[in-house]
C-alpha positions as CSV (number, residue, x, y, z in Angstrom):
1,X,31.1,14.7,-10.8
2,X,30.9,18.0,-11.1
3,X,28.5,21.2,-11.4
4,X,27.3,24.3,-10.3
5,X,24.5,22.9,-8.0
6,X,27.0,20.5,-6.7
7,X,29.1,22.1,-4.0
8,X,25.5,23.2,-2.2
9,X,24.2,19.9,-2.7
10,X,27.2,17.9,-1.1
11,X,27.1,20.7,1.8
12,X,23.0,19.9,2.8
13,X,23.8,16.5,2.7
14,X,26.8,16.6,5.0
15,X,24.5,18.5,7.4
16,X,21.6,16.2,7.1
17,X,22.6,12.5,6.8
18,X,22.2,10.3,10.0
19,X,20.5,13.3,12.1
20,X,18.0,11.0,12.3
21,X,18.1,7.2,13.6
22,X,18.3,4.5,10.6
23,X,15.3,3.2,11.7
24,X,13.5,5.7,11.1
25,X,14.9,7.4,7.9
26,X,14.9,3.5,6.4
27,X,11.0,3.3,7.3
28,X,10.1,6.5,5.6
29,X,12.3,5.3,2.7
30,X,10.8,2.5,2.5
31,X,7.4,4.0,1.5
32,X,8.6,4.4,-1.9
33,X,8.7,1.0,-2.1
34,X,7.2,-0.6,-5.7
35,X,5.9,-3.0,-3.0
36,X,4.1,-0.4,-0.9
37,X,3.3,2.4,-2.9
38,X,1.6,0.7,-6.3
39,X,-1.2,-0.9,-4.1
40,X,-2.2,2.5,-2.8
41,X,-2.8,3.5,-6.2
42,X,-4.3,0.1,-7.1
43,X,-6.9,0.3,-4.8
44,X,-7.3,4.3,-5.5
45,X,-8.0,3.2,-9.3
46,X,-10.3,0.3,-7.8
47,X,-12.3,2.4,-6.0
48,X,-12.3,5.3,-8.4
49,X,-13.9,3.0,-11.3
50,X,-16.0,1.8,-8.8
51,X,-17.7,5.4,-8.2
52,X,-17.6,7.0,-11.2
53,X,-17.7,3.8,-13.7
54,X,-14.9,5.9,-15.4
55,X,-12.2,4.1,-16.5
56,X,-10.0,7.0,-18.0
57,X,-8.7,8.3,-14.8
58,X,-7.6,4.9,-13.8
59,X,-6.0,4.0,-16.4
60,X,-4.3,7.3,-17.2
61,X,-3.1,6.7,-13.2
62,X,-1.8,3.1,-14.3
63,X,0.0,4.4,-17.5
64,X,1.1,7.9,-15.3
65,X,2.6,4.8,-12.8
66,X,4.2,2.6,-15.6
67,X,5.9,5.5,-16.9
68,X,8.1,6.3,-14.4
69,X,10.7,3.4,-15.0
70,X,10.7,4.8,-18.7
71,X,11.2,8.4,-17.1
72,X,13.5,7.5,-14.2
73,X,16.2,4.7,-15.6
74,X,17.1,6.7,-18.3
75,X,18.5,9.2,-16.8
76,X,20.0,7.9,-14.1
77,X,21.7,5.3,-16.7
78,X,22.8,9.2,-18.6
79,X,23.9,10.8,-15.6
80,X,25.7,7.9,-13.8
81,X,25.4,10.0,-10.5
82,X,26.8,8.8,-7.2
83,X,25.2,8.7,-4.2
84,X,26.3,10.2,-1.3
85,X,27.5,7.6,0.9
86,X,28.8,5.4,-2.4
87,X,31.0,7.6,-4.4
88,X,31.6,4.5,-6.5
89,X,27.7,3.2,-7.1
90,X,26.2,4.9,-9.8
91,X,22.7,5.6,-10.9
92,X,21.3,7.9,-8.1
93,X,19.9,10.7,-10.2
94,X,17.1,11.1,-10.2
95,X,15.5,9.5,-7.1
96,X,13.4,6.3,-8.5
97,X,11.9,5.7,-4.8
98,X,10.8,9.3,-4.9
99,X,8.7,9.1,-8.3
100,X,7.6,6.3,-7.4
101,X,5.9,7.4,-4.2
102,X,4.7,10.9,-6.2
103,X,3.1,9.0,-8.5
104,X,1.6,6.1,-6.6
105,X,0.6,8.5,-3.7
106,X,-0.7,12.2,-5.7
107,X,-2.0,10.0,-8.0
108,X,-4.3,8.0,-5.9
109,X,-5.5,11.1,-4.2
110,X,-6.8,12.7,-7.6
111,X,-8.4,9.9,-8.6
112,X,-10.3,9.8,-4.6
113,X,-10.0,13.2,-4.0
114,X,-13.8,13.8,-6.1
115,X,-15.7,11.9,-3.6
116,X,-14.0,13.1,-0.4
117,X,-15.6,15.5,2.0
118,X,-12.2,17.2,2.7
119,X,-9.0,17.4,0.9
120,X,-7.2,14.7,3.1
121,X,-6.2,12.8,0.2
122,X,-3.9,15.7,-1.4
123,X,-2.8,16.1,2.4
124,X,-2.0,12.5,3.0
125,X,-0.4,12.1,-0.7
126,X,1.9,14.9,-0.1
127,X,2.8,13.7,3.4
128,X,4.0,10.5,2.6
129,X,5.7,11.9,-0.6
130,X,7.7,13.9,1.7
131,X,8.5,11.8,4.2
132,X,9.8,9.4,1.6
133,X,11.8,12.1,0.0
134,X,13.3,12.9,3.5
135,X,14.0,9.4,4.5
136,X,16.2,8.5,1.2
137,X,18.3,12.2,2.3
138,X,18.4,11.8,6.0
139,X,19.5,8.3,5.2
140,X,22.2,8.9,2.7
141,X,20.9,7.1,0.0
142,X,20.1,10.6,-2.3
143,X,21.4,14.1,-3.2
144,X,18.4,16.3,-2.2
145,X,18.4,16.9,-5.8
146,X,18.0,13.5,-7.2
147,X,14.7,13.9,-4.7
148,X,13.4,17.1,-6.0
149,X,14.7,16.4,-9.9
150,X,12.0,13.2,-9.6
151,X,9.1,15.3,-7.9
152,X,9.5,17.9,-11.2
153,X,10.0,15.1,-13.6
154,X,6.7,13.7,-12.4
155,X,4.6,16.9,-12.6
156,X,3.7,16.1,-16.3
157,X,2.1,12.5,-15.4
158,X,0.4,14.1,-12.2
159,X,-0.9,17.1,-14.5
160,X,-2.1,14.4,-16.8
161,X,-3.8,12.1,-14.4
162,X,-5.7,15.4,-12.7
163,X,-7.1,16.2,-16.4
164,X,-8.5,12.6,-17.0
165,X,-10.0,13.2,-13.3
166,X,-11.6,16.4,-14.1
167,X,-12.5,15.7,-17.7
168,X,-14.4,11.9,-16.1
169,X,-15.9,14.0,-13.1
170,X,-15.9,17.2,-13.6
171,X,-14.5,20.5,-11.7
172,X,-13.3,20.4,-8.1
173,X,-16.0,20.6,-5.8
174,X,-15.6,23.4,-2.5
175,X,-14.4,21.9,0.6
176,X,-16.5,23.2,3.8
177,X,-19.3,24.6,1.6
Protein backbone atom coordinates (compact mmCIF):
# COMPACT_ATOMS: atom_id res chain seq x y z
CA UNK A 1 0.00 0.00 0.00
CA UNK A 2 1.24 2.96 -0.81
CA UNK A 3 0.50 6.77 -1.78
CA UNK A 4 0.80 10.23 -1.27
CA UNK A 5 -2.35 10.63 0.99
CA UNK A 6 -1.17 7.63 2.81
CA UNK A 7 1.37 8.63 5.43
CA UNK A 8 -1.34 11.48 6.67
CA UNK A 9 -3.95 8.98 6.56
CA UNK A 10 -2.24 6.25 8.74
CA UNK A 11 -1.04 9.28 11.20
CA UNK A 12 -5.11 10.49 11.91
CA UNK A 13 -5.93 7.13 12.37
CA UNK A 14 -3.21 6.29 14.88
CA UNK A 15 -4.47 9.43 16.83
CA UNK A 16 -8.04 8.66 16.55
CA UNK A 17 -8.75 4.83 16.99
CA UNK A 18 -10.21 3.64 20.38
CA UNK A 19 -10.38 7.42 21.87
CA UNK A 20 -13.61 6.54 22.23
CA UNK A 21 -15.28 3.33 24.10
CA UNK A 22 -16.19 0.35 21.53
CA UNK A 23 -19.48 0.66 22.56
CA UNK A 24 -20.00 3.53 21.43
CA UNK A 25 -17.98 3.88 18.18
CA UNK A 26 -19.70 0.21 17.27
CA UNK A 27 -23.28 1.84 17.85
CA UNK A 28 -22.63 4.77 15.66
CA UNK A 29 -21.18 2.30 13.15
CA UNK A 30 -23.82 0.38 13.31
CA UNK A 31 -26.10 3.01 11.76
CA UNK A 32 -24.85 2.28 8.43
CA UNK A 33 -26.28 -0.88 8.81
CA UNK A 34 -28.27 -2.22 5.34
CA UNK A 35 -30.56 -3.29 8.22
CA UNK A 36 -31.02 0.12 9.82
CA UNK A 37 -30.46 2.61 7.27
CA UNK A 38 -32.71 1.21 4.08
CA UNK A 39 -35.95 1.37 6.27
CA UNK A 40 -35.41 5.11 6.94
CA UNK A 41 -35.46 5.65 3.37
CA UNK A 42 -38.23 3.10 2.86
CA UNK A 43 -40.52 4.78 4.87
CA UNK A 44 -39.11 8.39 3.57
CA UNK A 45 -40.15 7.05 -0.10
CA UNK A 46 -43.57 5.76 1.68
CA UNK A 47 -44.43 8.80 2.87
CA UNK A 48 -43.11 10.93 0.06
CA UNK A 49 -45.59 9.09 -2.51
CA UNK A 50 -47.99 9.43 -0.05
CA UNK A 51 -47.92 13.44 -0.23
CA UNK A 52 -47.10 14.27 -3.36
CA UNK A 53 -48.62 11.04 -5.40
CA UNK A 54 -45.14 11.37 -7.13
CA UNK A 55 -43.51 8.42 -7.70
CA UNK A 56 -40.22 9.72 -9.39
CA UNK A 57 -38.48 10.84 -6.39
CA UNK A 58 -39.02 7.55 -4.73
CA UNK A 59 -38.00 5.62 -7.05
CA UNK A 60 -34.94 7.69 -8.20
CA UNK A 61 -34.19 7.29 -4.08
CA UNK A 62 -34.66 3.38 -4.47
CA UNK A 63 -32.38 3.19 -7.62
CA UNK A 64 -29.94 6.20 -5.91
CA UNK A 65 -29.92 3.28 -2.88
CA UNK A 66 -29.50 0.12 -5.14
CA UNK A 67 -26.64 1.71 -6.72
CA UNK A 68 -24.30 1.89 -4.18
CA UNK A 69 -23.31 -1.87 -4.08
CA UNK A 70 -22.62 -1.36 -7.98
CA UNK A 71 -20.62 1.98 -6.90
CA UNK A 72 -18.97 0.68 -3.73
CA UNK A 73 -17.77 -3.27 -4.40
CA UNK A 74 -16.08 -2.31 -7.33
CA UNK A 75 -13.74 -0.46 -6.07
CA UNK A 76 -12.97 -1.84 -3.13
CA UNK A 77 -12.59 -5.23 -5.11
CA UNK A 78 -9.78 -2.66 -7.46
CA UNK A 79 -8.18 -1.20 -4.72
CA UNK A 80 -7.86 -4.25 -2.29
CA UNK A 81 -7.22 -1.62 0.53
CA UNK A 82 -6.54 -2.69 4.11
CA UNK A 83 -8.02 -1.64 6.93
CA UNK A 84 -6.39 -0.26 9.65
CA UNK A 85 -6.50 -2.63 12.35
CA UNK A 86 -6.31 -5.75 9.54
CA UNK A 87 -3.33 -5.07 7.43
CA UNK A 88 -4.11 -8.50 5.91
CA UNK A 89 -8.14 -8.01 5.20
CA UNK A 90 -8.75 -6.42 2.10
CA UNK A 91 -11.58 -4.48 0.64
CA UNK A 92 -11.85 -1.29 2.95
CA UNK A 93 -11.88 1.46 0.32
CA UNK A 94 -14.18 3.02 -0.01
CA UNK A 95 -16.38 2.80 3.16
CA UNK A 96 -19.62 0.67 2.11
CA UNK A 97 -21.30 1.41 5.65
CA UNK A 98 -20.69 5.05 4.93
CA UNK A 99 -22.63 5.25 1.43
CA UNK A 100 -24.84 3.33 2.67
CA UNK A 101 -25.90 5.69 5.49
CA UNK A 102 -25.46 8.93 2.87
CA UNK A 103 -27.69 7.56 0.72
CA UNK A 104 -30.28 5.93 2.92
CA UNK A 105 -30.24 9.00 5.33
CA UNK A 106 -29.71 12.48 2.71
CA UNK A 107 -31.85 10.73 0.61
CA UNK A 108 -34.84 10.28 2.78
CA UNK A 109 -34.44 13.88 3.86
CA UNK A 110 -34.98 15.22 0.18
CA UNK A 111 -37.55 13.32 -0.47
CA UNK A 112 -39.38 14.79 3.30
CA UNK A 113 -37.60 17.73 3.42
CA UNK A 114 -40.74 19.54 0.91
CA UNK A 115 -43.31 19.16 3.47
CA UNK A 116 -41.23 20.00 6.60
CA UNK A 117 -41.68 23.27 8.48
CA UNK A 118 -37.86 23.44 9.19
CA UNK A 119 -34.94 21.82 7.63
CA UNK A 120 -34.45 19.09 10.37
CA UNK A 121 -34.44 16.41 7.91
CA UNK A 122 -31.09 17.74 6.06
CA UNK A 123 -29.95 18.30 9.81
CA UNK A 124 -30.82 14.90 11.07
CA UNK A 125 -29.53 13.20 7.66
CA UNK A 126 -26.22 14.71 8.00
CA UNK A 127 -25.99 13.92 11.72
CA UNK A 128 -26.31 10.43 11.56
CA UNK A 129 -24.15 10.38 8.28
CA UNK A 130 -21.52 11.69 10.40
CA UNK A 131 -21.74 9.87 13.32
CA UNK A 132 -21.56 6.79 11.21
CA UNK A 133 -18.55 7.97 9.39
CA UNK A 134 -16.93 8.67 12.80
CA UNK A 135 -17.85 5.41 14.45
CA UNK A 136 -16.26 3.11 11.54
CA UNK A 137 -12.72 5.60 12.17
CA UNK A 138 -12.87 5.97 15.96
CA UNK A 139 -13.40 2.25 15.72
CA UNK A 140 -10.70 1.07 13.43
CA UNK A 141 -12.69 -0.38 10.99
CA UNK A 142 -11.79 2.62 8.12
CA UNK A 143 -9.12 5.00 6.76
CA UNK A 144 -10.74 8.45 7.16
CA UNK A 145 -10.46 8.35 3.51
CA UNK A 146 -12.31 5.28 2.64
CA UNK A 147 -15.11 7.46 4.70
CA UNK A 148 -14.89 10.67 2.83
CA UNK A 149 -13.98 8.77 -0.75
CA UNK A 150 -17.78 7.17 -0.18
CA UNK A 151 -19.52 10.53 0.92
CA UNK A 152 -17.99 12.11 -2.71
CA UNK A 153 -18.74 9.01 -4.58
CA UNK A 154 -22.32 9.39 -3.45
CA UNK A 155 -22.78 13.11 -4.36
CA UNK A 156 -23.88 12.15 -7.95
CA UNK A 157 -26.95 9.79 -6.71
CA UNK A 158 -27.80 12.53 -3.88
CA UNK A 159 -27.64 15.34 -6.80
CA UNK A 160 -29.85 13.09 -8.75
CA UNK A 161 -32.47 12.17 -6.17
CA UNK A 162 -32.67 16.24 -5.17
CA UNK A 163 -33.58 16.86 -9.01
CA UNK A 164 -36.40 14.19 -9.15
CA UNK A 165 -37.55 16.05 -5.77
CA UNK A 166 -37.56 19.44 -7.22
CA UNK A 167 -38.63 18.52 -10.68
CA UNK A 168 -42.05 16.31 -8.66
CA UNK A 169 -42.46 19.38 -6.18
CA UNK A 170 -41.06 22.15 -7.18
CA UNK A 171 -38.36 24.77 -5.71
CA UNK A 172 -37.33 24.81 -2.09
CA UNK A 173 -39.71 26.58 -0.04
CA UNK A 174 -38.14 29.38 2.76
CA UNK A 175 -37.77 28.17 6.14
CA UNK A 176 -39.05 30.75 8.97
CA UNK A 177 -40.94 32.84 6.32
Amino acid sequence: MSGPLLTPDERLSRALVRTVPDSVTERLSDLGNVQVAVPVLVLATAYSVRRSCAWTPALTAGLAMALVPAVIVPLKTWTARPGPLEPWAAGYYPSGHTATSAVAYLGAALLISPYARRPWPLAAALLLTAATATGLILRGWHWPLDVLASCFLCTPLLLAVAHAVRRAVGPPRHFGG
